[in-house]
C-alpha positions as CSV (number, residue, x, y, z in Angstrom):
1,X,48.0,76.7,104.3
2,X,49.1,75.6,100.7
3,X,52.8,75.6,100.9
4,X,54.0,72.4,99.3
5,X,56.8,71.0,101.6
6,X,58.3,68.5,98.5
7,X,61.4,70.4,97.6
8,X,64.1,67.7,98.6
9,X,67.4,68.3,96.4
10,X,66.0,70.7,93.9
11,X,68.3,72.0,91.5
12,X,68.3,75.7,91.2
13,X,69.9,78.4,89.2
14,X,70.7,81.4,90.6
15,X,72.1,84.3,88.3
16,X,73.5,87.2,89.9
17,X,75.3,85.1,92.4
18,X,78.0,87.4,92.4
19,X,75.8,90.6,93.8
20,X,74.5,91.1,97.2
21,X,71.4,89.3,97.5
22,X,72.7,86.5,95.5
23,X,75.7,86.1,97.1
24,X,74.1,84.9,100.5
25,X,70.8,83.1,98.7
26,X,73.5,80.2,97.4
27,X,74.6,79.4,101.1
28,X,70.7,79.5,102.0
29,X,69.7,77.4,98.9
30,X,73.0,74.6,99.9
31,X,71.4,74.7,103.5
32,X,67.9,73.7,103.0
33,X,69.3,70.8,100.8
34,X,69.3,72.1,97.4
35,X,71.5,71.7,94.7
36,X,72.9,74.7,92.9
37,X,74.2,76.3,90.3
38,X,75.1,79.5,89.3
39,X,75.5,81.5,86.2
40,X,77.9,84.3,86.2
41,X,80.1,86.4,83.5
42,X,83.0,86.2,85.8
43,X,83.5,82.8,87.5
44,X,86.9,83.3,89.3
45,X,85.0,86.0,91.3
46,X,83.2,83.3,93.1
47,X,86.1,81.0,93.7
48,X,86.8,82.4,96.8
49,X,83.4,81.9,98.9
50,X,82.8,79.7,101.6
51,X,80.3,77.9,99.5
52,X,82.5,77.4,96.1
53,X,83.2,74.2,96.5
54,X,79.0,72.9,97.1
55,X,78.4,75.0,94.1
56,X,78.2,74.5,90.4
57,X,79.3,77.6,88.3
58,X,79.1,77.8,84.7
59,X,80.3,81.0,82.5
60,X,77.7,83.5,81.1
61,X,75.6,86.2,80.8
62,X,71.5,87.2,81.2
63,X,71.8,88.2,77.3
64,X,73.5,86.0,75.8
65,X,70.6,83.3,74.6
66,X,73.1,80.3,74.3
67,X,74.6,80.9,78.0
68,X,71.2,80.8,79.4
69,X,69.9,77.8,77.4
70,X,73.5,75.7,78.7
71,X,72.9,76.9,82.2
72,X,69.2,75.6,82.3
73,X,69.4,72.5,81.8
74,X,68.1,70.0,84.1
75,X,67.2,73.1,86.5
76,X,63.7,72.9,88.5
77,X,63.7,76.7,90.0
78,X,65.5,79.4,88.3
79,X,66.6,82.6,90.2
80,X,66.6,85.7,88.4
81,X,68.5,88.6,90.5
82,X,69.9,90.6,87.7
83,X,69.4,93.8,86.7
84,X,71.1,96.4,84.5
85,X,71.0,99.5,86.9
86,X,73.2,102.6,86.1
87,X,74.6,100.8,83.3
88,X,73.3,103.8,80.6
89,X,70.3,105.4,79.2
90,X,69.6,102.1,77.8
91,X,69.4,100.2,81.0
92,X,65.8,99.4,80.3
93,X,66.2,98.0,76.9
94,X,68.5,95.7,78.3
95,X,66.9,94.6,81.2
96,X,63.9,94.2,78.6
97,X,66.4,91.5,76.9
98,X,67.8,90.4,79.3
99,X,64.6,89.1,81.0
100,X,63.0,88.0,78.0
101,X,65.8,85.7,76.5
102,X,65.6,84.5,80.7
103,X,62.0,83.7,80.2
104,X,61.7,81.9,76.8
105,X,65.0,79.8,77.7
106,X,63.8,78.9,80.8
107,X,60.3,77.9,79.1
108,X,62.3,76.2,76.6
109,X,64.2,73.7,79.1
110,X,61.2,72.9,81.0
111,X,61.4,74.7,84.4
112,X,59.2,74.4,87.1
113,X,59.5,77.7,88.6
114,X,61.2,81.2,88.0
115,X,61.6,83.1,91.4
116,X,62.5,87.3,90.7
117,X,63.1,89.8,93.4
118,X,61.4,93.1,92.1
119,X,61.1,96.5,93.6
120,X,57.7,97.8,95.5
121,X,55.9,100.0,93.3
122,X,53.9,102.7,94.7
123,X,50.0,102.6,94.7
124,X,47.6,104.6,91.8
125,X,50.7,105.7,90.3
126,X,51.2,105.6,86.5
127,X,54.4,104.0,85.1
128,X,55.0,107.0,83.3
129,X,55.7,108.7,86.9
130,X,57.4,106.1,88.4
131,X,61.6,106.3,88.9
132,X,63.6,104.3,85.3
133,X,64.9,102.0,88.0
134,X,61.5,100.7,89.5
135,X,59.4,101.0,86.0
136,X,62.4,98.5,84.6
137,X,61.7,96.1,87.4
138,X,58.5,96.2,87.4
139,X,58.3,95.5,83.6
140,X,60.9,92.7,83.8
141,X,58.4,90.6,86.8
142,X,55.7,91.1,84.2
143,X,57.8,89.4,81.4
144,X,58.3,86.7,83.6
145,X,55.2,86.5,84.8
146,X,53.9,86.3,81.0
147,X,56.8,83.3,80.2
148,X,54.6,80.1,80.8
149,X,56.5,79.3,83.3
150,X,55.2,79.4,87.1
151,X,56.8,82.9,88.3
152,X,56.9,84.3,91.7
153,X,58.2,88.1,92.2
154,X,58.7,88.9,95.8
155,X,58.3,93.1,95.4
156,X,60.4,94.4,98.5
157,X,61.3,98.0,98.9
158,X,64.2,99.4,101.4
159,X,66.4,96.2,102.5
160,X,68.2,96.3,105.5
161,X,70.8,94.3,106.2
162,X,75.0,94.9,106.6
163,X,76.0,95.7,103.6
164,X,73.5,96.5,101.8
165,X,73.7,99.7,99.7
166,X,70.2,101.1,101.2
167,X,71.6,100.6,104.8
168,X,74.7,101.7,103.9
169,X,73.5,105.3,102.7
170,X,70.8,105.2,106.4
171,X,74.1,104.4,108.2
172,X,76.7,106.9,107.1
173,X,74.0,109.8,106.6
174,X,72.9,109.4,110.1
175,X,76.3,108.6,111.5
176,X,78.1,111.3,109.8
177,X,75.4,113.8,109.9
178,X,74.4,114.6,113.3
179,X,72.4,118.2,111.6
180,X,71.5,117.6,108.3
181,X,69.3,119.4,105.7
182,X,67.4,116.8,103.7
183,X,65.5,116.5,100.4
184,X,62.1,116.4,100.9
185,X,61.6,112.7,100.5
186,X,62.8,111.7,103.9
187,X,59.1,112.2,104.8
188,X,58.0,109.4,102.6
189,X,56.9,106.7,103.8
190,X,58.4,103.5,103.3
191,X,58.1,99.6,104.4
192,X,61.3,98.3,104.6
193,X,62.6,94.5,105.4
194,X,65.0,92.6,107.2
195,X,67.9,90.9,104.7
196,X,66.6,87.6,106.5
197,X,63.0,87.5,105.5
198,X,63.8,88.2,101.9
199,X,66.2,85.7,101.8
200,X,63.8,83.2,103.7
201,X,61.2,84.0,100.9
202,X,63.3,83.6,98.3
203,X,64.2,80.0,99.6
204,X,60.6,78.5,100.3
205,X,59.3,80.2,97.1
206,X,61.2,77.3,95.2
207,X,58.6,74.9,96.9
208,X,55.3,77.3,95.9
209,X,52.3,74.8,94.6
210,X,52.8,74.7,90.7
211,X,49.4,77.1,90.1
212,X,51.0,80.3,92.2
213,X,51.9,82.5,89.3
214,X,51.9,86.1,90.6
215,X,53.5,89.4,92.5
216,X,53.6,89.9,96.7
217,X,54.4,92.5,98.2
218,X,57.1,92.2,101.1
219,X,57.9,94.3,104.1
220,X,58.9,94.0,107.6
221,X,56.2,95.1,110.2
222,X,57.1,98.6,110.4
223,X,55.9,101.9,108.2
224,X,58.5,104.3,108.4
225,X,59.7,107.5,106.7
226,X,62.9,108.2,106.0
227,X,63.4,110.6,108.9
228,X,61.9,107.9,110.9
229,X,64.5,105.7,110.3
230,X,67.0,107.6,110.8
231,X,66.2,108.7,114.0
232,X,65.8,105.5,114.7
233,X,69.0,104.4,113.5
234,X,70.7,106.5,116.0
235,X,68.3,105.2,118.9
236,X,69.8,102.1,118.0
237,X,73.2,103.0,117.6
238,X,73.7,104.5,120.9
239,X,74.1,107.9,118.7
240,X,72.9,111.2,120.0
241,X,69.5,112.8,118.4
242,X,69.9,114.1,114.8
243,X,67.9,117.2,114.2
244,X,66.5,116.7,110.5
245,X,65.0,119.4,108.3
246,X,63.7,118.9,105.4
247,X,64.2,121.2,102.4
248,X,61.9,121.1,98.8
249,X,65.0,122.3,96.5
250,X,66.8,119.4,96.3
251,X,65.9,117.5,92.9
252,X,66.7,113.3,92.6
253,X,69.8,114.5,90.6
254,X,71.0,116.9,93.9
255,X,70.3,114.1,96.3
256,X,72.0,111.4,94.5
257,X,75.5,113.7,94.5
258,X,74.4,114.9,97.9
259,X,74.3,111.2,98.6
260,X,77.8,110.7,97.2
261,X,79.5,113.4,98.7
262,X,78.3,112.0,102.6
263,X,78.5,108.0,102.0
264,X,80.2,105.7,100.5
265,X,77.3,105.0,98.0
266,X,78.8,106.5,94.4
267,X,75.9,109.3,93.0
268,X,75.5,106.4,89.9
269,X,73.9,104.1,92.6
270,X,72.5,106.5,95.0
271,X,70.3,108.0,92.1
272,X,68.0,105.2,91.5
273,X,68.0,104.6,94.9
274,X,66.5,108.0,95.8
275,X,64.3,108.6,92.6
276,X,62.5,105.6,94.1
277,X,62.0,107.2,97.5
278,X,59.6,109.8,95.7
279,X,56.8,108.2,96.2
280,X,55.0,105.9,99.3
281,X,56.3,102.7,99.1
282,X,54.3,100.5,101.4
283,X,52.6,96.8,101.2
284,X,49.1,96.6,100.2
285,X,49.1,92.9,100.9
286,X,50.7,90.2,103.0
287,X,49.2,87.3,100.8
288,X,52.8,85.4,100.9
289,X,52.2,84.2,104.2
290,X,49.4,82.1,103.5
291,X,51.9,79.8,101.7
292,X,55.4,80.6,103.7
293,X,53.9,81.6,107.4
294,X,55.9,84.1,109.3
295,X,58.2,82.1,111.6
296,X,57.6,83.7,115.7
297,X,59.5,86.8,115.4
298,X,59.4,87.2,112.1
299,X,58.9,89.5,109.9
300,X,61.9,91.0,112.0
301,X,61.3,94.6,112.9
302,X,63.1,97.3,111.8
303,X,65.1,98.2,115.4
304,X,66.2,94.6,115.1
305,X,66.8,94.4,111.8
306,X,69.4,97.3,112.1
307,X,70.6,95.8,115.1
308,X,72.1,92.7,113.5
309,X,73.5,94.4,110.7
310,X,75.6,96.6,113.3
311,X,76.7,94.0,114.8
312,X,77.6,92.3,111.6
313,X,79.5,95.5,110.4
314,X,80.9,95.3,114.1
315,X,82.2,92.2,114.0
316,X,83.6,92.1,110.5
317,X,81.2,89.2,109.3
318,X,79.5,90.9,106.2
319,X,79.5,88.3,103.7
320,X,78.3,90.5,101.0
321,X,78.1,94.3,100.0
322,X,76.0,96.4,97.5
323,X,79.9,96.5,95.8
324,X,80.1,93.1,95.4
325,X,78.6,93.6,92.3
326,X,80.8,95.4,89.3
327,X,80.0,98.8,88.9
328,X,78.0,99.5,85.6
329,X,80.6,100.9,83.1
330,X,83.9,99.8,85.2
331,X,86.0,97.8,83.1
332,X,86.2,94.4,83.4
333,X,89.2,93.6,81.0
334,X,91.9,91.1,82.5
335,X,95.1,91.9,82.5
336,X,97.2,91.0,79.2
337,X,99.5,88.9,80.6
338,X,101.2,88.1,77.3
339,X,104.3,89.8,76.9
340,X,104.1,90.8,73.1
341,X,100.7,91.6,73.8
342,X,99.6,93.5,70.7
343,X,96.7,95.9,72.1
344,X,99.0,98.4,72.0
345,X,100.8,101.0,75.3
346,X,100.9,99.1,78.1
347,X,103.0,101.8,80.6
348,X,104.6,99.8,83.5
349,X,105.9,101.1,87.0
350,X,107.8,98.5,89.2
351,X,109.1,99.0,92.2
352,X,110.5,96.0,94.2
353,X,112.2,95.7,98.1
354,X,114.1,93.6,100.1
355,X,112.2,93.2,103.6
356,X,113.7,92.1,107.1
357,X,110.6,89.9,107.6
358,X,109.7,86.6,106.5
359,X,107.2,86.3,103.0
360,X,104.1,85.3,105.1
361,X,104.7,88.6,107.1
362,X,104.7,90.6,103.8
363,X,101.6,88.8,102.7
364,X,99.9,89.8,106.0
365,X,100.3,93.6,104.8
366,X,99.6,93.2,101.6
367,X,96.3,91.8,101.9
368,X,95.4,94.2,104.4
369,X,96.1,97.5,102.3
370,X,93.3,99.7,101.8
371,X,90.0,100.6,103.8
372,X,91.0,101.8,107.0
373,X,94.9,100.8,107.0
374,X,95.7,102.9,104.0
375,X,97.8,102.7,101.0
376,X,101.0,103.3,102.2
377,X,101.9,106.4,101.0
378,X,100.9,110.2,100.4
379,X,97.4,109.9,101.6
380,X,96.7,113.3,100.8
381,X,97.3,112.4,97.1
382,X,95.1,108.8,97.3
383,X,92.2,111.6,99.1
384,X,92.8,114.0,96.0
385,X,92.6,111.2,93.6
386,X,89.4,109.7,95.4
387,X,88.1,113.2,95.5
388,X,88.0,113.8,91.9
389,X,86.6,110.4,90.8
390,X,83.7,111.1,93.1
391,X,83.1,114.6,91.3
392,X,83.2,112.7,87.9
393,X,80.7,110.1,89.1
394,X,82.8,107.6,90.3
395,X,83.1,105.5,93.3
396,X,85.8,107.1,95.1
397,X,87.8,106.1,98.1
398,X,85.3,105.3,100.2
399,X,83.7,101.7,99.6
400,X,86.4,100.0,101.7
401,X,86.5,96.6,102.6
402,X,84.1,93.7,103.0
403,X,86.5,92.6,105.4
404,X,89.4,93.8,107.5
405,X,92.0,91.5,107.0
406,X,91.1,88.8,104.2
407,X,90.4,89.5,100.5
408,X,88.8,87.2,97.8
409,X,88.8,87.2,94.3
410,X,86.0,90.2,93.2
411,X,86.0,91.9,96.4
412,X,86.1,95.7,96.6
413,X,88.6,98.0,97.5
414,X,88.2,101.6,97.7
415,X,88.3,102.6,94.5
416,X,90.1,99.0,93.1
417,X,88.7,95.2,92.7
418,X,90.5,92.1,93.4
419,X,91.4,90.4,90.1
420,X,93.3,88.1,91.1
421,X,94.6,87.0,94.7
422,X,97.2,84.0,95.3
423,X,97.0,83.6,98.7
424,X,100.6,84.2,100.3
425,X,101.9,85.4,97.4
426,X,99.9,87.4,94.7
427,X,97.5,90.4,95.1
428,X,96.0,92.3,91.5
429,X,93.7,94.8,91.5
430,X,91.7,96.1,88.2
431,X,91.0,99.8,89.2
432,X,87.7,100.7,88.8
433,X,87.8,104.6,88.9
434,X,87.0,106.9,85.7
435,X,90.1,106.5,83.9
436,X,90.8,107.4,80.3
437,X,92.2,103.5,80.1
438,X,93.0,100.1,82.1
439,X,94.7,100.3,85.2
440,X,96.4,97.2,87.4
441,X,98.1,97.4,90.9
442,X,99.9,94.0,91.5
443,X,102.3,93.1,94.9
444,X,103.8,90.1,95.2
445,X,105.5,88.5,98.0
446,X,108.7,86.0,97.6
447,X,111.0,84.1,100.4
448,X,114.2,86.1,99.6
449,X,116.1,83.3,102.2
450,X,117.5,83.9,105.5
451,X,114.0,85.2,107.3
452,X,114.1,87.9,104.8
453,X,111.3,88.3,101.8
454,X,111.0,90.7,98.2
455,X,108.4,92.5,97.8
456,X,107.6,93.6,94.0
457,X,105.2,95.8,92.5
458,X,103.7,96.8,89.7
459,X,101.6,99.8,88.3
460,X,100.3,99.1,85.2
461,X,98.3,101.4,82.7
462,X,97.0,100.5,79.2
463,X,95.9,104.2,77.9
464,X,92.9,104.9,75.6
465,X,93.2,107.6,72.9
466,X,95.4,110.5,73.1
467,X,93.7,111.3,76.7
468,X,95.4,107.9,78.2
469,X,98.7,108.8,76.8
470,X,98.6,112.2,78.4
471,X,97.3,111.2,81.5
472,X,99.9,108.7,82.2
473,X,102.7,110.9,81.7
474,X,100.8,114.2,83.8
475,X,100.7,111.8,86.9
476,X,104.0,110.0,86.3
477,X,106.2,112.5,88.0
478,X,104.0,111.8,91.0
479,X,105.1,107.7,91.5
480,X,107.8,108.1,92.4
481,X,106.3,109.8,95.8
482,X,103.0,107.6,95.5
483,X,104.8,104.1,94.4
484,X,107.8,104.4,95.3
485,X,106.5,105.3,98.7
486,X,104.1,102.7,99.0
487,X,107.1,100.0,98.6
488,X,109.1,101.5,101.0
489,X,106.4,101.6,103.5
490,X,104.5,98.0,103.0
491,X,108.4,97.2,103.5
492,X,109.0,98.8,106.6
493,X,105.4,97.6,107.9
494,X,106.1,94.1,107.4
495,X,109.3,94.3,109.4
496,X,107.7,95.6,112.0
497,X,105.4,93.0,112.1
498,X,101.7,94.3,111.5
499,X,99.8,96.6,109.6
500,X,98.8,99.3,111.7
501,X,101.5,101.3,111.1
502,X,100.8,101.8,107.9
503,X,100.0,105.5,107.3
């Protein structure tokens, strides 16, 4: 064994802490002792995590040379789980920047290791065939590798784990699908892992002997095809037996709708996710081990690596979800709070209540809206309006909630994200459906005196283009059904103390 056991208080920096993976490294990297910080364009989305407070977070982005240089300094292992997926038919070119302004900054500062968690690419097949998604990552790993600086890439292919969006699409096909008539590439085979073996890789690779500079492959112990798995998943799930058959007519572009249509996994995710599943995805080496040694009972099995993320899902303890990350091509803009702002419309619905219930009561509803408690009103129109953004490419109703009864700043919601959240009092969400414009949901909850609490709300639209302007005014003779509904009812929910009687 070569593993080098000195990597007491490291510092690390971990970019894309804010995404799935990343998002449950940090706690691992704090855990084993390490010091971390973590570079992200949107800060206040991580201000709400367990592990803010043990964390260092500086502002930035993966392209932007002067971010990256700032963020390296003093850093020993530097984490690169970024990627530009779905963000346009340029997605390559900037993942080509992106990981080359990572690699010469990090060359530049003096780090000892870069760690980069790849795709699997298939044997003896040209990159020329290969999916956009895994020809991108497997061109950024050899940038990095090519940096001078001591890289590992840990190639993985299908991760399972609660929350993750490849176990989310197994999950809801097979759950939702008891007869289903697949695309052809459920008979591929595939190796996939357990969430806790890449993240127990992606911890003891910081501590890798400085001469390791080079790809492994990753996988759990089991060599499945789609199919497989899902049958499988149902085994596990206490599900009856899915009868499968699998059909040659269904192109990447078909599946990735078809995709989108059963699960919550939008057709701009699921496409790259299913391109990759065209060809056999399966280790051709298990060299890692000879510097992090499996652990007994690990690699964890595939039965039991869908068995903890059940009960994870069961139990309402997913820390992270494929959401967790922004969608590519969602807007990002904060709210203007200035009021001259000068950016021009900015169309305004308020609505406001007096509630028999005290403010904390309030609160209690209003962070529980969405997911399976609702919105509050007309939910054949919210199905309509999730509906249409799914034809269009969007995400639709259907990502939910990480949890059931707490937000945090850059969760999902269905079809919103949390901007901003002041616990007890202040909820804003920046929609993220395909809008020709910016759109805002706030609620707020005030002590109105006397056991009795106001509850305000705001709809607010900043229109693009002649588009935005009509839009706003075809939909605004629906509010006062959809908005003004949705006061009345978070009202009346609140006084009669709980949430489940929402719809």
């Amino acid at each position: 064994m070569d593993h080098d056991d000195s990597t007491d208080r490291l510092r690390c920096l971990v970019t894309g802490a804010t995404g799935y993976i990343g998002g449950r490294l940090v706690p691992e990297l704090l855990a084993a002792g390490h010091r971390v910080r973590c570079l992200a364009r949107s800060p206040e989305k991580l201000r709400d995590h367990p592990w803010a407070d043990e964390a260092e977070v500086v502002r930035g982005d993966v392209t932007d040379a002067d971010s990256v240089a700032r963020a390296m300094r003093d850093v020993d292992v530097a984490y690169y789980l970024v990627h530009a997926l779905g963000s346009g038919e340029d997605f390559e070119d900037t993942d080509r920047r992106a990981a080359g302004v990572f690699a010469e900054r990090a060359k530049a500062a003096g780090v000892r290791r870069i760690v980069y968690l790849g795709g699997l690419t298939p044997s003896g097949v040209p990159a020329d065939r290969l999916s956009p998604h895994l020809r991108s990552r497997a061109e950024v790993g050899r940038i990095l590798l090519a940096s001078g600086v001591p890289t590992v890439v840990l190639r993985a292919a299908v991760i399972i784990g609660s929350g993750s969006a490849s176990f989310e699409m197994l999950r809801y096909l097979t759950e939702r699908l008891p007869v289903m008539v697949t695309p052809s590439w459920v008979r591929t085979r595939i190796q996939p892992i357990a969430v806790r073996d890449v993240l127990r890789l992606l911890v003891g690779s910081a501590g890798l002997p400085d001469d390791v500079n080079r790809a492994f492959d990753i996988g759990g112990p089991d060599i499945l095809t789609y199919r497989d798995m899902m049958v499988r998943y149902a085994r596990v799930a206490g599900l009856p037996r899915r009868l499968i058959v699998a059909v040659p007519v269904l192109t990447p572009g078909l599946s990735s709708h078809w995709v989108g249509l059963v699960t919550p996994v939008p057709a701009s995710i699921a496409r790259p996710l299913t391109e990759s599943l065209r060809h056999e995805v399966v280790c051709r080496e298990h060299d890692i081990a000879r510097y992090l040694p499996d652990p007994p009972g690990h690699p964890l099995g595939f039965d039991q690596a869908v068995r903890l993320a059940l009960r994870r899902v069961r139990e309402a303890r997913v820390s992270t979800r494929w959401s967790s990350a922004a969608v590519p091509g969602a807007p990002s803009d904060p709210l203007p709070t200035d009021p001259d702002w000068a950016g021009g419309s900015l169309y305004t619905d308020r609505r406001e209540a007096v509630v028999d219930a005290p403010a904390h009561e309030l609160w209690r509803v209003i962070e529980g809206v969405g997911g399976e408690h609702g919105w509050y009103s007309f939910p054949l129109a919210w199905s309509l309006r999730g509906w249409l953004d799914r034809m269009v490419g969007g995400v639709g109703l259907r990502r939910g909630r990480r949890d059931a009864e707490r937000l945090r700043a850059g969760d999902s919601l269905d079809f919103w994200r949390v901007e901003e959240i002041e616990r007890g009092h202040l909820l804003r969400l920046r929609a993220e459906m395909r809008l020709p414009g910016l759109a805002w949901l706030e609620m707020c909850a005030e002590p109105a005196g006397g056991g009795r609490s106001r509850y305000r709300q705001r709809a607010l639209f900043h229109p693009r283009g002649l588009l935005g302007h009509a839009y706003w005014w075809s939909v605004s003779p629906f509010h006062a059904v959809v908005f003004g509904g949705m006061a009345r009812n978070i009202a009346r929910a609140a006084a009669r103390q709980g949430p489940d009687v929402a719809r």
